[in-house]
C-alpha positions in Angstrom: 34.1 -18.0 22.0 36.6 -19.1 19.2 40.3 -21.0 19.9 42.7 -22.8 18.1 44.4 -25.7 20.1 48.0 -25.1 20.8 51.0 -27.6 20.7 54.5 -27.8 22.4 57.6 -28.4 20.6 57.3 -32.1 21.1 53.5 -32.4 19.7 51.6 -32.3 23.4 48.9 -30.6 23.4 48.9 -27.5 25.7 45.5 -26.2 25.5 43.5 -23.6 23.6 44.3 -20.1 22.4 41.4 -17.9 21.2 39.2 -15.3 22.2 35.7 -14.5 23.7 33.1 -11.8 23.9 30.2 -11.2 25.6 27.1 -11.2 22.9 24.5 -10.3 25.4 23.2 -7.2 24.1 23.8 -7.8 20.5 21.7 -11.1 21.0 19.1 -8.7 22.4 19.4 -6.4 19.9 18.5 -9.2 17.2 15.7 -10.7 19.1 14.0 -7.0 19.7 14.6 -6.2 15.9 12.9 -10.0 14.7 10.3 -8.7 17.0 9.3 -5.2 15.3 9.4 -7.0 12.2 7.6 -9.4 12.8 5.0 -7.1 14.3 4.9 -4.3 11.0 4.5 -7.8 8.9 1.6 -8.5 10.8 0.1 -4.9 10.7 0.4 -4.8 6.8 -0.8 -8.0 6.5 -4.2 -7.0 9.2 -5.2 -4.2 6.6 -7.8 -4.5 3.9 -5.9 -2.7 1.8 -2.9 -3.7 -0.5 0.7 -2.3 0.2 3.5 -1.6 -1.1 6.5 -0.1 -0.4 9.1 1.4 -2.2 12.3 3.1 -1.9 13.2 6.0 -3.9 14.9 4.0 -6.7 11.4 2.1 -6.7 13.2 -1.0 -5.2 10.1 -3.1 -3.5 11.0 -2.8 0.4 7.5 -4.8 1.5 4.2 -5.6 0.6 1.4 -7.4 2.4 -0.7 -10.8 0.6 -3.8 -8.2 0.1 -1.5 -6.4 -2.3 -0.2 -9.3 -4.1 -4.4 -10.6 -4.7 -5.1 -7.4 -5.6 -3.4 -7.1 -8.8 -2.9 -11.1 -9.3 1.0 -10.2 -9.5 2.9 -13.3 -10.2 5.6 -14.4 -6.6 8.2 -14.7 -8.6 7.9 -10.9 -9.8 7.5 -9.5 -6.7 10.0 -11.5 -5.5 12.7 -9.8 -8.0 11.7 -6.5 -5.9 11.8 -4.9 -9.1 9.3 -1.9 -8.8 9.7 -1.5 -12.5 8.4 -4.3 -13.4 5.5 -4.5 -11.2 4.6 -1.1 -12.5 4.7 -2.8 -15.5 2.8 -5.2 -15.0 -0.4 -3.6 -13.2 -0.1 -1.4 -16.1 -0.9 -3.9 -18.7 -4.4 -4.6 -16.6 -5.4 -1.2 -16.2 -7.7 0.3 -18.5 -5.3 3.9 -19.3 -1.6 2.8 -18.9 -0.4 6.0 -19.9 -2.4 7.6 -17.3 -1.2 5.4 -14.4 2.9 5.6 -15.7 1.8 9.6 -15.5 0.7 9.6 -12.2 3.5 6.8 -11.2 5.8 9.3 -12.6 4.5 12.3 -10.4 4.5 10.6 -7.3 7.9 9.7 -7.7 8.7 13.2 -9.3 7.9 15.1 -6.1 9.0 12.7 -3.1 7.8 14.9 -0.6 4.5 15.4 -1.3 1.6 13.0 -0.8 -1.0 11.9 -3.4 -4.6 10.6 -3.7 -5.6 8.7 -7.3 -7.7 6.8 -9.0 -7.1 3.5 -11.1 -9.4 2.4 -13.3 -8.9 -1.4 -14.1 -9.9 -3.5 -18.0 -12.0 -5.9 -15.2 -13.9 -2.8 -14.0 -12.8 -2.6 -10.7 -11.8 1.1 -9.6 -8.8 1.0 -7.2 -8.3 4.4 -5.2 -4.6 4.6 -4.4 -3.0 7.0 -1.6 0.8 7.4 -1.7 2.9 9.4 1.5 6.6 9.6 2.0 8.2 7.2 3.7 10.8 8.6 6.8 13.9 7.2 8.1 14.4 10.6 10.8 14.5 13.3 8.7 15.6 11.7 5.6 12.7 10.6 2.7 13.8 6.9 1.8 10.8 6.0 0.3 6.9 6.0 -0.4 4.2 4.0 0.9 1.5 3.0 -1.2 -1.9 1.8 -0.4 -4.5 0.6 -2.5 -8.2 0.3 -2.1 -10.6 -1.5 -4.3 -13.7 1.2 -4.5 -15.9 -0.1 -6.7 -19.0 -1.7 -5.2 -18.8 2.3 -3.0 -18.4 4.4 -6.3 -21.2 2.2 -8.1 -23.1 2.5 -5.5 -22.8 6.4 -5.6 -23.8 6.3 -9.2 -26.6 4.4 -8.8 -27.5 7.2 -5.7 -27.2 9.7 -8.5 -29.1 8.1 -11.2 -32.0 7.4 -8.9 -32.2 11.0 -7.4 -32.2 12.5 -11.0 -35.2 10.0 -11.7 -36.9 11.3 -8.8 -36.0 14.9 -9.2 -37.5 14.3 -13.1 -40.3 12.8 -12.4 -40.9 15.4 -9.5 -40.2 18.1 -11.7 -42.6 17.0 -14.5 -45.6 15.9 -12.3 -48.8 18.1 -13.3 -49.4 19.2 -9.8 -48.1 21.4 -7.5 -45.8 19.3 -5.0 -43.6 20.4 -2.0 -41.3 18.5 0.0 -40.7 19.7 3.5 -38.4 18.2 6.2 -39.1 17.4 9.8 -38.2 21.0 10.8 -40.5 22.3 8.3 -38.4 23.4 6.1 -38.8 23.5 2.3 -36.4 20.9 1.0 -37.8 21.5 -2.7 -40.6 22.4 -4.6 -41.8 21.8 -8.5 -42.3 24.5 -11.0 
């Protein structure tokens, strides 16, 4: 409701004039939408992943905390919502920038599509990184990026490999004749 007061000609005041609208379902409206925010904030932030999204310009729509630790980027950078620069900046700790602004380059290159990569980091750490399209109907508006840090699973698949090269070595060079067979009998290898 909103009103002015109104005088008469000799200064008394008559009352108000103004205007009023019911706000019902726009109130509503607000308190549903806080709601559905609130509740994708909480999803992104329930993940063990780090995410980012991005519109198409590469303006930073949302990201969750895991995101930010991830990559130790700075609040007041990600706060700018300047995808540029945060591309920038993970850039300068990964161990091939050229190879990440390549593959940043693609995904952004060919909206539609989704991608699956690998970033190697100067620390160590190997962060696998799936990208989709982001939908608003029909429309592409964006991507959504998660990140995954992968390396105690891929070092622990190297060390798998290592090992079973050992043992196929030493079971290869052994001076007798050895089989291995499974519990269906079957012959799972042999030596020469």
């Amino acid at each position: 409701i909103s009103g002015k007061p109104v005088f008469g000609p000799d200064g008394d005041f008559l009352g108000y004039r103004g205007v009023g609208r019911d706000v019902t379902r726009e109130n509503a409206a607000e308190t549903a939408l806080r709601a559905n925010v609130s509740l994708l904030q909480a999803t992104l932030e329930a993940t063990a992943d780090g995410i980012l999204v991005s519109d198409l310009e590469r303006r930073i729509q949302a990201f969750n905390q895991r995101f930010i630790e991830m990559f130790a980027v700075p609040e007041d950078l990600i706060a700018t919502g300047d995808g540029w620069k945060v591309r920038d900046w993970i850039a300068d700790h990964a161990l091939d920038p050229e190879t990440f602004f390549a593959d940043v380059e693609r995904i952004f290159a060919e909206p539609d599509k989704e991608f699956r990569t690998s970033l190697r980091m100067k620390d160590g750490r190997v962060i696998e990184r799936y990208t989709r399209p982001q939908y608003l109907s029909d429309a592409i508006v964006g991507r959504v990026i998660s990140f995954r840090d992968a390396t105690d699973q891929i070092r622990t698949a190297e060390e798998l490999h290592s090992q079973k090269t050992m043992l196929e070595t030493v079971f290869r060079d052994v001076p007798d004749a050895m089989v291995l067979v499974d519990a269906d009998r079957r012959i799972r290898m042999c030596n020469p």
